[in-house]
N, C-alpha and C positions, 0 to 999 in steps of 0.2 A: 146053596146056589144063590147065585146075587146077579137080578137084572138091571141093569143099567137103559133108561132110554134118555135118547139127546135131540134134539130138536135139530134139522140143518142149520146151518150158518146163513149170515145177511146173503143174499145172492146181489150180483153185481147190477142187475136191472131194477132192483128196489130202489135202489141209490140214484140211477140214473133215471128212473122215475119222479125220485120226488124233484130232484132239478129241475125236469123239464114241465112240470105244475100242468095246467090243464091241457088234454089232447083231445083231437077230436075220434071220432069211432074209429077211421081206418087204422090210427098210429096207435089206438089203444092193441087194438087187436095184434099188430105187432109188437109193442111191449107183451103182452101175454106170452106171446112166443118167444119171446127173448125171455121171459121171465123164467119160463120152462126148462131153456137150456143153459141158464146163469152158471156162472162160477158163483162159489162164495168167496166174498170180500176179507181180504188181509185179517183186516180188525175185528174177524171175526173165530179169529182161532186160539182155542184153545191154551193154559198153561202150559209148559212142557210138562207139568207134572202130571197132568192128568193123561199126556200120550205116553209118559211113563208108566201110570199105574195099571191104563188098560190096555195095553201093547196085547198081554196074553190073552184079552179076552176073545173071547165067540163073536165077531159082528156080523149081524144082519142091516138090512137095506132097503129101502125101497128101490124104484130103479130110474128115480129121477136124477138127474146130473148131480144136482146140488146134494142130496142126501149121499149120494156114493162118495162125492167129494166128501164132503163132513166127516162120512164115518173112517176115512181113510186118514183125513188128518185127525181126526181123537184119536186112533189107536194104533196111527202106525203102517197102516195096512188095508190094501181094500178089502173090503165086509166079503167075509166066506159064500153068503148066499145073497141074493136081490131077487125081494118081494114087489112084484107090481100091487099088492094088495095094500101092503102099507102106505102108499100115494096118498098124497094128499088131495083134498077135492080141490078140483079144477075152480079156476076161476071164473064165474058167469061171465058171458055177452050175447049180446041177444042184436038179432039184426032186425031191427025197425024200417019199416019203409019210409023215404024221403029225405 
């Protein structure tokens, strides 16, 4: 048996992050949420060989956008199952008074 794990792809609010350089609380908190529901970026996909190699594999998922996306473009397919346990941890903000 052979596991393969992959990491998501750039999501498309990373990018549009770092362009937009310092924010203040309310628009960070909105990128969060955009961050959440990102596509992953072009230039972040895979060789075709490697959606060759693992077309027939088993994939699993978290159940974040961007991870379902990834694992459907590495192999071809969306992932058999989607683990909310696999999530990655959330990104902190914390609401300060004033």
């Amino acid at each position: 048996m052979e596991i393969v794990l992959i990491r998501h792809g750039k999501p498309e609010a990373a990018v549009r992050g770092e362009k937009a350089g310092k924010v203040c609380a309310v628009d960070y908190t909105r990128w969060i949420k955009a961050y959440k529901h990102s596509n992953v970026i072009a230039s972040s996909h895979p060789e075709k060989v490697c959606i060759t190699k693992y077309r027939a594999y088993y994939s699993i998922s978290s159940t974040l956008k961007r991870a379902v996306q990834s694992a459907t473009i590495f192999t071809g397919s969306e992932p058999r199952q989607r683990w909310k346990s696999l999530q990655e941890m959330d990104i902190p903000r914390y609401k300060l008074p004033g």
